[in-house]
Short mmCIF file of the C-alpha atoms (twelve columns), coordinates in Angstrom:
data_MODEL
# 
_entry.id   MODEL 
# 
loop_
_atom_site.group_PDB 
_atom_site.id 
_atom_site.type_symbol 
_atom_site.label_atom_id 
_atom_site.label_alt_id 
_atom_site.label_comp_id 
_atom_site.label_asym_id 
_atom_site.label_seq_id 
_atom_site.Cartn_x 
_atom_site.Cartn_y 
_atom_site.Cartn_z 
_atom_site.pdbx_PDB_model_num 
ATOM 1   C CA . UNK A 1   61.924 26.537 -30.046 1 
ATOM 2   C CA . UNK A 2   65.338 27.632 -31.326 1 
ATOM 3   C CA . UNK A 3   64.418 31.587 -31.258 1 
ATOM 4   C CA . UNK A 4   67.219 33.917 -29.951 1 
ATOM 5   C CA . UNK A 5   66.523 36.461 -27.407 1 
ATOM 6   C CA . UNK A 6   69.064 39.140 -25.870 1 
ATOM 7   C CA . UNK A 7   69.001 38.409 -22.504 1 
ATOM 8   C CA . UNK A 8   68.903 41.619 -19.964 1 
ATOM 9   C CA . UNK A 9   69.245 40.414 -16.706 1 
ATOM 10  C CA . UNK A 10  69.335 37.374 -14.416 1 
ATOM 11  C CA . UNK A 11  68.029 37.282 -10.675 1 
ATOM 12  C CA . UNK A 12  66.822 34.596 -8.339  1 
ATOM 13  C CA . UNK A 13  65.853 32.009 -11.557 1 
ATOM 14  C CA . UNK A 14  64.077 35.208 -13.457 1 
ATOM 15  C CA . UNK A 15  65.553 36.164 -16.613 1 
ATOM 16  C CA . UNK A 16  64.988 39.509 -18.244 1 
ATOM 17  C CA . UNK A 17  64.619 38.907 -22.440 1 
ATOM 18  C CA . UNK A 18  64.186 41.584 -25.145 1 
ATOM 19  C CA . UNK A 19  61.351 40.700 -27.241 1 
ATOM 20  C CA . UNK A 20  59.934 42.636 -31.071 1 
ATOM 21  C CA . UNK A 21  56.061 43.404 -30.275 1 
ATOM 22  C CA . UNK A 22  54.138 45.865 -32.485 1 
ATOM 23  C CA . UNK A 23  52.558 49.121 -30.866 1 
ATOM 24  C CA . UNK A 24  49.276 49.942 -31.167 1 
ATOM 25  C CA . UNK A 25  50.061 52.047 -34.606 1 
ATOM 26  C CA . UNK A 26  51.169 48.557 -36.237 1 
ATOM 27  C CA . UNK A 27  54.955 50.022 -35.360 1 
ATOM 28  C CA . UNK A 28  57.866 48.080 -34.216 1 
ATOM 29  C CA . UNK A 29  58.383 48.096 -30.359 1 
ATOM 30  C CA . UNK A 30  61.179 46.318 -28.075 1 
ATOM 31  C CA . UNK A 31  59.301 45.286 -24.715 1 
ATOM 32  C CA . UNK A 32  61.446 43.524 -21.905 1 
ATOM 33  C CA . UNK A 33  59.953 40.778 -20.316 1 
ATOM 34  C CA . UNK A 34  60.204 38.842 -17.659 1 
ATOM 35  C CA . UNK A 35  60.078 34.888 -18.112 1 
ATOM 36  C CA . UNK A 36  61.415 32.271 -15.736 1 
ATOM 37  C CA . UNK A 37  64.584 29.708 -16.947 1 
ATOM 38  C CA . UNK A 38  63.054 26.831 -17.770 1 
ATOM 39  C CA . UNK A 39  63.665 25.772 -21.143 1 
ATOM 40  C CA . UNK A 40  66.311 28.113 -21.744 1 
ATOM 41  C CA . UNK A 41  69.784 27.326 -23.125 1 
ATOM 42  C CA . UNK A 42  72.044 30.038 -23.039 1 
ATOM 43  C CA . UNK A 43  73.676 29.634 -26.412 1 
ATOM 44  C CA . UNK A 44  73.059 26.994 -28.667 1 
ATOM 45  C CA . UNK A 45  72.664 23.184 -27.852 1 
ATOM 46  C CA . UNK A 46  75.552 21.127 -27.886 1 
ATOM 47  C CA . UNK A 47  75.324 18.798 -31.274 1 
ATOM 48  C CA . UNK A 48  74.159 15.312 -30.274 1 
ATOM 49  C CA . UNK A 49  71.714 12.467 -31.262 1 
ATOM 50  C CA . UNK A 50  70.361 12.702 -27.714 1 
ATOM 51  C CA . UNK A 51  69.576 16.337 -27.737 1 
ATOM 52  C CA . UNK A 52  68.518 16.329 -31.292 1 
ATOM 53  C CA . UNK A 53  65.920 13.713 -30.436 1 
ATOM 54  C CA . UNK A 54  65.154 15.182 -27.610 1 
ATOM 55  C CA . UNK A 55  64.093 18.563 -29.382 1 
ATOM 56  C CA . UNK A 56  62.346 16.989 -31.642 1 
ATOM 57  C CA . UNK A 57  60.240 15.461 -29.251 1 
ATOM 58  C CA . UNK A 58  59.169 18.437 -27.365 1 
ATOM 59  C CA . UNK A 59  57.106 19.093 -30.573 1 
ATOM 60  C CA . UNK A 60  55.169 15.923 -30.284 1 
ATOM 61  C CA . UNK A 61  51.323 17.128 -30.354 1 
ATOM 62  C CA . UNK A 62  52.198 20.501 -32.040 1 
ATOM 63  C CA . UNK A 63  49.454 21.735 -34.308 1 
ATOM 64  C CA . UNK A 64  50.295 21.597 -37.742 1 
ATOM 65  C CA . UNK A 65  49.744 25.189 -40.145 1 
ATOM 66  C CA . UNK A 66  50.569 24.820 -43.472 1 
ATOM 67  C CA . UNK A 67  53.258 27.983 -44.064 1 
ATOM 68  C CA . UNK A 68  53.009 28.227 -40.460 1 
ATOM 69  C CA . UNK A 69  49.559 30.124 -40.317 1 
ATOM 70  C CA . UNK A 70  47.629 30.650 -37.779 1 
ATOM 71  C CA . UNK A 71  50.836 30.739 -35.466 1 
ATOM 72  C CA . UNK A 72  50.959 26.906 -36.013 1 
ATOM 73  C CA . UNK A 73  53.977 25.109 -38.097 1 
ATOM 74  C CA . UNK A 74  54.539 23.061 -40.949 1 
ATOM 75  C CA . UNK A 75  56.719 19.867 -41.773 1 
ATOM 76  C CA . UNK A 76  59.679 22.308 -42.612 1 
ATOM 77  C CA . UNK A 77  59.644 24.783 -40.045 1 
ATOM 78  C CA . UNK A 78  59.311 21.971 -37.266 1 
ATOM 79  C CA . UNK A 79  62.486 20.302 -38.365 1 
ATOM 80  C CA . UNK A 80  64.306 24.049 -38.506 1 
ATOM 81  C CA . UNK A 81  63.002 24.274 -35.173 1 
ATOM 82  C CA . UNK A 82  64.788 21.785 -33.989 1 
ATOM 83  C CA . UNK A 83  67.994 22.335 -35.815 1 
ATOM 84  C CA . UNK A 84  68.374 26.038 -34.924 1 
ATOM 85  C CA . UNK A 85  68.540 25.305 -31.629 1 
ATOM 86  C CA . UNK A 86  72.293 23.749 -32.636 1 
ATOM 87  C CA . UNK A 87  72.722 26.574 -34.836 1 
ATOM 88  C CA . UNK A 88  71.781 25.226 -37.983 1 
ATOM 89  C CA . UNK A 89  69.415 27.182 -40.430 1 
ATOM 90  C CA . UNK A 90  67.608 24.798 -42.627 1 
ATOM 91  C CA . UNK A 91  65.958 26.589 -46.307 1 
ATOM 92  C CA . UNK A 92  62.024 27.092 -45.738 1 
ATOM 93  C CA . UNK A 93  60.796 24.751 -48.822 1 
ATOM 94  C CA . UNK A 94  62.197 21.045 -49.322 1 
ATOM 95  C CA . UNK A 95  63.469 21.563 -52.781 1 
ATOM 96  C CA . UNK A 96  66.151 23.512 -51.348 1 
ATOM 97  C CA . UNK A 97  66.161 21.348 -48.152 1 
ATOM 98  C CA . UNK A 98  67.484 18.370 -50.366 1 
ATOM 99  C CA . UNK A 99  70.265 20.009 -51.018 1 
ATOM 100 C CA . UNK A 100 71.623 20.859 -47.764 1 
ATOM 101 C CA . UNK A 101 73.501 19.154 -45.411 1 
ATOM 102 C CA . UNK A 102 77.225 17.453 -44.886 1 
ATOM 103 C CA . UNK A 103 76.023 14.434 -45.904 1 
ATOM 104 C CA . UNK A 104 73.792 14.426 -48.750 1 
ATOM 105 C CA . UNK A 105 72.068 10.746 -50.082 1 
ATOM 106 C CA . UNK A 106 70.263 10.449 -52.834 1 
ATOM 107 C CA . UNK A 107 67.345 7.584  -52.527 1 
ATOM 108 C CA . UNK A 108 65.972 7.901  -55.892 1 
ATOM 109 C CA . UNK A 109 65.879 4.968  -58.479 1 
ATOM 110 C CA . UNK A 110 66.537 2.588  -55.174 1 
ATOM 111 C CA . UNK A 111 64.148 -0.050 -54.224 1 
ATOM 112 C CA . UNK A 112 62.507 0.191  -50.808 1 
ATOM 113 C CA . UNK A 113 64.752 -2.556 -49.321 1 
ATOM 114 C CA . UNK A 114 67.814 -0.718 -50.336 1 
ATOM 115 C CA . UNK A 115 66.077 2.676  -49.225 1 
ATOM 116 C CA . UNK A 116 65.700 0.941  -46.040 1 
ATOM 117 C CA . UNK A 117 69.312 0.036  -45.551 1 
ATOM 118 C CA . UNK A 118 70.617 2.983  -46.480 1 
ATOM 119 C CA . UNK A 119 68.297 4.776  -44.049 1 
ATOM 120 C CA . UNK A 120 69.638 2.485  -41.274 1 
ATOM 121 C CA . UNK A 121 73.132 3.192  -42.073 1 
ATOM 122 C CA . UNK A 122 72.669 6.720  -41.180 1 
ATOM 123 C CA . UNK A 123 71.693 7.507  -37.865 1 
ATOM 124 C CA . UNK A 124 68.524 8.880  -35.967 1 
ATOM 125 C CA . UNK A 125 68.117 12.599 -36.498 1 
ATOM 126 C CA . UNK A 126 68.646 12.485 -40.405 1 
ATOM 127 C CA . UNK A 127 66.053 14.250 -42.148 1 
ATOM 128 C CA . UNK A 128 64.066 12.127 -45.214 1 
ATOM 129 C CA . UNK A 129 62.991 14.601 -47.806 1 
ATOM 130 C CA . UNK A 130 60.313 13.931 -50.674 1 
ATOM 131 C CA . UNK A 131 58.558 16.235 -52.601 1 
ATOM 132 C CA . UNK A 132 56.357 18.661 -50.712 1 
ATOM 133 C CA . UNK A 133 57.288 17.080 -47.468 1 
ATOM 134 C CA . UNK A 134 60.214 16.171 -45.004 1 
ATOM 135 C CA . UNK A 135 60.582 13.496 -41.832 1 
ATOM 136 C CA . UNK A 136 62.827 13.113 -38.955 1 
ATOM 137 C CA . UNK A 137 64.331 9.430  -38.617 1 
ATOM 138 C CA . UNK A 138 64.095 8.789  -35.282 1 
ATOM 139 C CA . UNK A 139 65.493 5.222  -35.232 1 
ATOM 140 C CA . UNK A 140 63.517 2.009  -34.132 1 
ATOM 141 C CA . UNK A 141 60.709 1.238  -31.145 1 
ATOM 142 C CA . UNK A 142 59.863 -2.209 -30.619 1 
ATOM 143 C CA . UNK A 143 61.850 -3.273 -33.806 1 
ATOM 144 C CA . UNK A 144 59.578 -0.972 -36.218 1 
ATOM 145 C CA . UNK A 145 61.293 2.158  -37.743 1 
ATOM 146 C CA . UNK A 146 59.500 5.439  -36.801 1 
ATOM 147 C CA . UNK A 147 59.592 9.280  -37.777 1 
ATOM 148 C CA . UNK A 148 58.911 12.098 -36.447 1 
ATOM 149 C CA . UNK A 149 56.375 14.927 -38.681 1 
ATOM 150 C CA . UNK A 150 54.087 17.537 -38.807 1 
ATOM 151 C CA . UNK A 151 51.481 16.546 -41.347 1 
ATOM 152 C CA . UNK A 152 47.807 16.696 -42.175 1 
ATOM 153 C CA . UNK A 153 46.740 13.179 -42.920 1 
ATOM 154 C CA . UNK A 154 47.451 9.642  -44.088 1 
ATOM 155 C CA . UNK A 155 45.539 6.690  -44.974 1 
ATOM 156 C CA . UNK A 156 43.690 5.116  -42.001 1 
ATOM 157 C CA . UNK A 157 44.366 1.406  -40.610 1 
ATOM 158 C CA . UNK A 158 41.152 0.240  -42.795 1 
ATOM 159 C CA . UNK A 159 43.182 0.911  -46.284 1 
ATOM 160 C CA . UNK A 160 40.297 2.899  -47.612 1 
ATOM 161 C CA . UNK A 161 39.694 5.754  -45.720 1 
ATOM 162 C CA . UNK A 162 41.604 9.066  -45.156 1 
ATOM 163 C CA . UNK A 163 43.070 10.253 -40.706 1 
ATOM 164 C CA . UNK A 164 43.148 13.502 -40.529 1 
ATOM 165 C CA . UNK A 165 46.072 14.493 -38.424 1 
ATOM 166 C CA . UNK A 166 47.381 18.103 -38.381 1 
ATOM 167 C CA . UNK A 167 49.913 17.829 -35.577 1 
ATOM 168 C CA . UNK A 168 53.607 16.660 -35.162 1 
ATOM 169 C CA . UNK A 169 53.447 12.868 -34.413 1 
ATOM 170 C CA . UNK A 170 55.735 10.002 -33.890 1 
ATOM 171 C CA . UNK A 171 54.531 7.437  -36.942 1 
ATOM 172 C CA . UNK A 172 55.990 4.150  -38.579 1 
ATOM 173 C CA . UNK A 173 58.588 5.276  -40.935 1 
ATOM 174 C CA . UNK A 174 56.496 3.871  -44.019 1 
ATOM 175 C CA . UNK A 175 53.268 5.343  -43.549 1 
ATOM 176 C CA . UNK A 176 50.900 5.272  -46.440 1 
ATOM 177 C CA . UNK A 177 49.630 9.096  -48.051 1 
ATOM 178 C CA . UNK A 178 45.793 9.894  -48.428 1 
ATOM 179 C CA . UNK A 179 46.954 9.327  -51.787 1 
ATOM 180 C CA . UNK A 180 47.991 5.737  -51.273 1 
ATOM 181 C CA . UNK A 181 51.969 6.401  -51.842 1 
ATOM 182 C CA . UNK A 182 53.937 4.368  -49.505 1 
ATOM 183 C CA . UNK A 183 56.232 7.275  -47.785 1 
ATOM 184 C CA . UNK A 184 58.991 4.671  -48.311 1 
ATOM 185 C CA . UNK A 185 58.561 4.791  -51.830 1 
ATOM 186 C CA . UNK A 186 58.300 8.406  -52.038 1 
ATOM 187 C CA . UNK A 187 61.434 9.524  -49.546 1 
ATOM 188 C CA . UNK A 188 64.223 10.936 -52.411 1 
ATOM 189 C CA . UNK A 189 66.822 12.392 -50.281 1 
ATOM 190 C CA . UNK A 190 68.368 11.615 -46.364 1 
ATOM 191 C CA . UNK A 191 70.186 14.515 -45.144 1 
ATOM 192 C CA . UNK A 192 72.870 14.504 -42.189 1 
ATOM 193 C CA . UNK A 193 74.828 16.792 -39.806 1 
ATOM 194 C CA . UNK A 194 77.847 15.874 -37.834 1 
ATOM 195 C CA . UNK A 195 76.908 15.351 -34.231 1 
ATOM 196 C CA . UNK A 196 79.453 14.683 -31.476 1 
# 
């Protein structure tokens, strides 16, 4: 998601697409492929909510690699997944992430009620940043505020015991670490782009 190809050529819904491959010597090659249209948006997405969310969602079941190994992604590189594909390039680690942005809120020293209302005042598709990790606010199902992540696990329904998760998921917006940190309490920045 969000990767640029050249495109060749076009014919009957098959579109030819430059792609890097390595040789059999290790050594950069460019092969042309063939691949058919769906899924691909020439240029980048226009900058809305919907299609934000609807990226995002695409990712739902994703397997989670922390620094993206094994092919797989982590919590960072999902979310500048999604926001390449509006032409947005997001830093890799979420020290820098926190600081990007047009609109930039800090959520540190605020109680979780405030937290909360400052969360709802900006709008689904803002990123939550805390340390070591970041979260898409999606908005609210069924009155109950949920995010979207790639993560590795949380504390299980029982209070005691550790989920192991490692894939992008749709979860309540204050779901409780291995650790037993409330996310809530942990979120320190919300970051925002303009949409249309």
């Amino acid at each position: 998601m969000g990767t640029a190809l050249p495109a060749k050529e076009e014919s009957e819904g098959i579109l030819m697409v430059s792609i890097p491959q390595k040789d059999d010597k290790g050594q950069l090659m460019i092969t042309n492929v063939e691949t058919d249209q769906d899924g691909i948006h020439f240029g980048y997405l226009d900058m809305t909510q919907e299609n934000i969310l609807d990226q995002a969602k695409k990712l739902v079941g994703m397997a989670y690699g922390w620094g993206d190994s094994n092919g797989d992604m982590d919590c960072s590189s999902t979310m500048n997944s999604i926001y390449r594909c509006f032409g947005i390039l997001l830093p890799r680690n979420t020290s820098a992430l926190a600081q990007t942005g047009t609109d930039v809120v800090s959520l540190e020293n605020m109680t979780q009620e405030e937290k909360l209302e400052k969360i709802h005042e900006m709008k689904p598709g803002t990123l939550l940043v805390m340390k070591g990790h970041v979260v898409m606010y999606i908005g609210q199902q069924d009155g109950e505020d949920q995010i979207l992540h790639n993560f590795t696990t949380c504390l299980a329904e029982d209070g005691v015991s550790t989920k192991e998760v490692y894939q992008c998921q749709i979860t309540p917006l204050n779901l409780v670490t291995a650790s037993g940190v409330q996310y809530l309490d942990a979120y320190a920045t919300a970051i925002s782009f303009p949409t249309e």
